[in-house]
C-alpha positions as CSV (number, residue, x, y, z in Angstrom):
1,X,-9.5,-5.1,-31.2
2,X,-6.3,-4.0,-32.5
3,X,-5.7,-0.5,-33.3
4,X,-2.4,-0.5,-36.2
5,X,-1.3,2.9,-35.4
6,X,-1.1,3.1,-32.1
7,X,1.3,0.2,-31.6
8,X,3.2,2.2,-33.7
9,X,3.3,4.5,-31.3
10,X,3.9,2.2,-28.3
11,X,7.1,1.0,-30.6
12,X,8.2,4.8,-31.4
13,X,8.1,5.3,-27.2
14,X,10.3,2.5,-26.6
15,X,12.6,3.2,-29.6
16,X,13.3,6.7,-28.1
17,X,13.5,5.9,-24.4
18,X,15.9,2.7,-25.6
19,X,18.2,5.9,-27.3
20,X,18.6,7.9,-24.2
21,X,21.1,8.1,-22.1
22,X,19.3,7.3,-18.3
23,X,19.4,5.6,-16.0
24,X,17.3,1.4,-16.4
25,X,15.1,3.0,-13.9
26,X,14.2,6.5,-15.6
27,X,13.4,4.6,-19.0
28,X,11.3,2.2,-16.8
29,X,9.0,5.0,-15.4
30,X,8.7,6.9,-18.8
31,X,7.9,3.6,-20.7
32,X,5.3,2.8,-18.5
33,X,3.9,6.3,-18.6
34,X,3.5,6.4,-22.3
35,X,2.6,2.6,-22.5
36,X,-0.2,3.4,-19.9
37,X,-1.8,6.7,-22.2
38,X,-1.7,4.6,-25.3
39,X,-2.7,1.6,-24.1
40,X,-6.6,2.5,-23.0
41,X,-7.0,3.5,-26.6
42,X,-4.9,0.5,-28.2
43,X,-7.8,-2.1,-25.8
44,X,-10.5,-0.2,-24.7
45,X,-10.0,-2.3,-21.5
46,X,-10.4,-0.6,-18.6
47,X,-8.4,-3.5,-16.6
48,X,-6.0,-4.6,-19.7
49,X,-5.3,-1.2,-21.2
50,X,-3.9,0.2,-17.7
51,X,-2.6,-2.6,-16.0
52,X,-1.4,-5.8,-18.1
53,X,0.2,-3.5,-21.3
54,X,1.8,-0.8,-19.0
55,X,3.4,-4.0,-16.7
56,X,4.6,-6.0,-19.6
57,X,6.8,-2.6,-21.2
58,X,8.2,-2.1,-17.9
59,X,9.5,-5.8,-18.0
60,X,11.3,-5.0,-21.4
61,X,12.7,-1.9,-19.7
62,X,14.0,-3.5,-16.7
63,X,15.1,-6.8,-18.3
64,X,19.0,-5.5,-18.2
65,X,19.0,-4.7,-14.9
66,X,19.6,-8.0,-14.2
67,X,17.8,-8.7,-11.2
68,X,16.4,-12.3,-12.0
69,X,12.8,-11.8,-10.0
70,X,12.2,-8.3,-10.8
71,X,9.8,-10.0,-13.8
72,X,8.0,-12.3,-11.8
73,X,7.5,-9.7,-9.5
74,X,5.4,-7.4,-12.0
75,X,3.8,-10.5,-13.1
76,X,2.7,-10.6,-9.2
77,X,1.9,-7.0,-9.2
78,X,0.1,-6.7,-12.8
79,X,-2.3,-10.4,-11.7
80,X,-3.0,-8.9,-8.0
81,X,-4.0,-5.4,-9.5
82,X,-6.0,-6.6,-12.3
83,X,-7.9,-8.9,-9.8
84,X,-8.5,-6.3,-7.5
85,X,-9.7,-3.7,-10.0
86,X,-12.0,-6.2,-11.4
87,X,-13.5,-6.7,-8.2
88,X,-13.5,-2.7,-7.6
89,X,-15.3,-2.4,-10.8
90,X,-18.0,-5.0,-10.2
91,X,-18.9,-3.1,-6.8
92,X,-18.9,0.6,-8.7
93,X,-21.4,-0.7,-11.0
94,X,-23.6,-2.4,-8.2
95,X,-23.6,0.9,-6.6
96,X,-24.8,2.2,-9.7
97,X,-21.6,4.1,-11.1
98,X,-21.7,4.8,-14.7
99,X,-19.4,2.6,-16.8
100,X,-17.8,6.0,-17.8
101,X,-16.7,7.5,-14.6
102,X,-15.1,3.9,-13.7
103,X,-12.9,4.8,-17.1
104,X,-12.7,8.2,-16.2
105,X,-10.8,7.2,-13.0
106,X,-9.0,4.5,-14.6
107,X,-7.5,6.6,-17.3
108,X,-6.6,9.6,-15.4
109,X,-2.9,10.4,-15.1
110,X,-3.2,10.0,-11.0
111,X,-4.0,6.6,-12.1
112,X,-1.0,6.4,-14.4
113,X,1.5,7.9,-11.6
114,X,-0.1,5.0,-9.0
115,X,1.3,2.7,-11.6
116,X,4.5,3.9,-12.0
117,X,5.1,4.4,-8.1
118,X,4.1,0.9,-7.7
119,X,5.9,-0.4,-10.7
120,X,9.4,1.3,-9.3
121,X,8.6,-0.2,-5.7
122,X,8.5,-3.5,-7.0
123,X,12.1,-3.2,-7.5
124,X,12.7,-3.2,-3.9
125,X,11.4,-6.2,-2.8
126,X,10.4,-10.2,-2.8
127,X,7.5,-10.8,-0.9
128,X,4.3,-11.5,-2.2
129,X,2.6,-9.7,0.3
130,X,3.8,-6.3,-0.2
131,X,3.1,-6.8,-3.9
132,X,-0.4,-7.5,-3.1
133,X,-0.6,-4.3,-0.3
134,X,0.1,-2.0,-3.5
135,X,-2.3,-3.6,-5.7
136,X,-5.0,-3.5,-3.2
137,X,-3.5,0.5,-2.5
138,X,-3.8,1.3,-5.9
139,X,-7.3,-0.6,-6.7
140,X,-8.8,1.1,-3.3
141,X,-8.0,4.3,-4.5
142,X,-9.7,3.8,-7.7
143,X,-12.9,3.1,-5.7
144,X,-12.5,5.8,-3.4
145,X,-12.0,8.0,-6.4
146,X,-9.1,9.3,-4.4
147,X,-6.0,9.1,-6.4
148,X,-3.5,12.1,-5.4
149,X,-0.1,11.3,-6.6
150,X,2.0,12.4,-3.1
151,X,-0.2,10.5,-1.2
152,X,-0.2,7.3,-3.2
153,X,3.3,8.0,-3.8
154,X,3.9,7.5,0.3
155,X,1.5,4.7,0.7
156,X,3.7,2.6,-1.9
157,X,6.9,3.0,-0.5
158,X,5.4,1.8,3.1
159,X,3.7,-1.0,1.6
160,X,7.2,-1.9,0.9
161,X,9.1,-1.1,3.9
162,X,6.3,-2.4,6.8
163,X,6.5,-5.9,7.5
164,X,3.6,-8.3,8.1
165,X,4.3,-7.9,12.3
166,X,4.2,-3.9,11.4
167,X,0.4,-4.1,9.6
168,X,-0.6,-6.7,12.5
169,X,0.3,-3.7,14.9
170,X,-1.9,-1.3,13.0
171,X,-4.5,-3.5,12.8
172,X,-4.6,-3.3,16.6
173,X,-3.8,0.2,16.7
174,X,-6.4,1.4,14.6
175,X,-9.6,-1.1,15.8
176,X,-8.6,0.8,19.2
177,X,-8.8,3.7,18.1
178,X,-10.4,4.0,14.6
179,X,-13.6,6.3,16.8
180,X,-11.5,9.0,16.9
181,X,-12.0,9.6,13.8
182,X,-16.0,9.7,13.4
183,X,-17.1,12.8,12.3
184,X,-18.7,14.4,16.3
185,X,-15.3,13.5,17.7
186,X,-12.5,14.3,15.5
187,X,-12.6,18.4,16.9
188,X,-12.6,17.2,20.7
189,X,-9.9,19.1,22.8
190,X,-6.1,17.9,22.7
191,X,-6.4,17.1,26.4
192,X,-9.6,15.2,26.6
193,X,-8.4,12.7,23.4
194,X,-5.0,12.2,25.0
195,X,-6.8,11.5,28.4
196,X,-8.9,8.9,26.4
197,X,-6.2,7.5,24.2
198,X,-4.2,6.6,27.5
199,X,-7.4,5.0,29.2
200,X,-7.4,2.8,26.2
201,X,-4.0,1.9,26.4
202,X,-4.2,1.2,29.6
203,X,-7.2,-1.1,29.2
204,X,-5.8,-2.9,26.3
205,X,-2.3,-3.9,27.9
206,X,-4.6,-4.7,31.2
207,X,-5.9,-7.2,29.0
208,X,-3.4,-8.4,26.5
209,X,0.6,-8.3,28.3
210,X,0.6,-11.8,28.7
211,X,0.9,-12.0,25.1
212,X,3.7,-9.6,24.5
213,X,6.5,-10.7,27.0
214,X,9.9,-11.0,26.0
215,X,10.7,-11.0,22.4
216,X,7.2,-10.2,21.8
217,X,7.4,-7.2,23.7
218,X,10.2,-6.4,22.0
219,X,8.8,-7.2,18.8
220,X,5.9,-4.8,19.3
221,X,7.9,-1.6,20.5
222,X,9.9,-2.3,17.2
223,X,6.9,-2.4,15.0
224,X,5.8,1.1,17.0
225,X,9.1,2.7,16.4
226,X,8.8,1.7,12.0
227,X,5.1,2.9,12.0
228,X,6.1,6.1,13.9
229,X,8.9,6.5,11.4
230,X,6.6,6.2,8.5
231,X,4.5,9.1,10.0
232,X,1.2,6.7,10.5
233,X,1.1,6.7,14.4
234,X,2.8,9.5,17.1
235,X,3.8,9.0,20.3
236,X,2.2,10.7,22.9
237,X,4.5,10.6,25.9
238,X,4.8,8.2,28.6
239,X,3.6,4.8,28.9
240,X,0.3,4.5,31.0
241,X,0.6,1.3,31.7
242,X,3.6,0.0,33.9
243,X,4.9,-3.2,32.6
244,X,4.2,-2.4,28.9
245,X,7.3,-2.9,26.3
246,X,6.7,0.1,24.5
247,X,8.1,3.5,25.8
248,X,5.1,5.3,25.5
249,X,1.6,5.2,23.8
250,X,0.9,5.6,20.7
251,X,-2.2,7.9,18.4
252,X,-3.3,6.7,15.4
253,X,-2.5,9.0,12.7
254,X,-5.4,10.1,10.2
255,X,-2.5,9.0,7.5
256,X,-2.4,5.8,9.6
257,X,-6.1,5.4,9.4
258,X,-6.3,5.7,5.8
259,X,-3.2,3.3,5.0
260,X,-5.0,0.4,6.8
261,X,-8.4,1.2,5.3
262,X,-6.4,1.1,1.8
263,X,-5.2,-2.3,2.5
264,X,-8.5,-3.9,3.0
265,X,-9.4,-6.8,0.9
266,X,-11.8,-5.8,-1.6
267,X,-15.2,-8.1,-2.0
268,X,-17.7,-8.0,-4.4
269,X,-21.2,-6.8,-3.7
270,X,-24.5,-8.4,-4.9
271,X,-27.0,-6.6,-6.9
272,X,-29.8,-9.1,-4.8
């Protein structure tokens, strides 16, 4: 359904954001803001209104910036969000979540700011992957009903900047020590959890340095050092294990933690 007036207002939007003097990039966040709002009540669509409207105005915005791919990498972006929402909102209503919350989260502005974070990091990059780490960011938030703009805001800029060796590193990090964070053990003394974290460590390279010798090795330490610079692991002092590559071990950050849980592939439950 088609609503007259408020493509008029769509049109009015991009008329006066086409006038002002900014920057490609200011007129591409503000046109996807306002495209976003008016777009729910333009479709009705919970998936449509929010995601494929609000990515096709930022491809008018962006189209003199000259950057060949930045379109096909919305089109990435908009398909991979859209796909995961979808499935998002097929398990919310198997849970028994009302068709109105879903909306209600949909439509809220934190919603609207996660679109427009990931919409501006698109800019920044070529691979597929990272597109698809936002979307699944985004569309995990919406089922998690957790949706604060700072947070999101962080999340989609290290979608962008970790590479695939970096989110393979997590993934070990965190299955090592993703305990730490059940609810009996997250208050245990400083001293005890680093004791424990370094008995890990010492355990896992025990087990796995034959895997990470020379450019591996070095590869790891590297991927330690970005996710330490992203604030999603700290170190916490020397090495406990000899002939590891790394300077010292690592703690999984609760930031950390909830990063990798965000980029988990989202499946579709069964009413049966």
């Amino acid at each position: 359904m088609t609503i007259t007036g408020n493509e008029v207002v769509v049109d009015n939007q991009m008329r006066r954001a086409e006038k002002q003097n900014q920057s490609p990039v200011n007129r591409l966040l503000e046109g996807a803001e306002s495209t976003a709002k008016t777009a729910s009540l333009v479709t009705r669509s919970v998936t449509f209104g929010c995601i494929a409207k609000t990515l096709d105005i930022a491809r008018k915005f962006t189209s003199e910036l000259g950057v060949a791919t930045l379109s096909e990498n919305l089109d990435h972006l908009g398909d991979a969000t859209e796909a995961a929402l979808s499935r998002v909102e097929k398990n919310l209503e198997a849970q028994g979540v009302q068709i109105d919350e879903i909306e209600r989260r949909m439509n809220s502005n934190e919603f609207y700011e996660g679109i427009k974070s990931a919409t501006l990091q698109a800019q920044r990059t070529k691979d597929k992957k990272r597109l698809e780490r936002m979307a699944l960011i985004l569309a995990n938030g919406v089922a998690e009903d957790d949706l604060e703009p700072e947070n999101l805001d962080d999340m989609m800029r290290t979608a962008v900047e970790l590479r695939s060796r970096d989110i393979e590193v997590l993934r070990l990090i965190y299955e090592m020590q993703d305990y730490m964070f059940k609810p009996g053990l997250v208050n245990i003394q400083q001293g005890q959890r680093m004791n424990d974290l370094q008995k890990r460590w010492s355990a896992w390279w025990a087990k796995s340095i034959p895997n990470y010798q020379g450019s591996e090795g070095m590869a790891f330490n590297s991927s330690c050092v970005r996710l330490q610079s992203v604030g999603l692991i700290a170190s916490i002092g020397a090495k406990s294990f000899a002939q590891s590559p790394t300077t010292s071990d690592y703690e999984l950050l609760p930031e950390g933690a909830k990063f990798y849980e965000r980029l988990q592939e989202i499946g579709v439950e069964s009413n049966g």
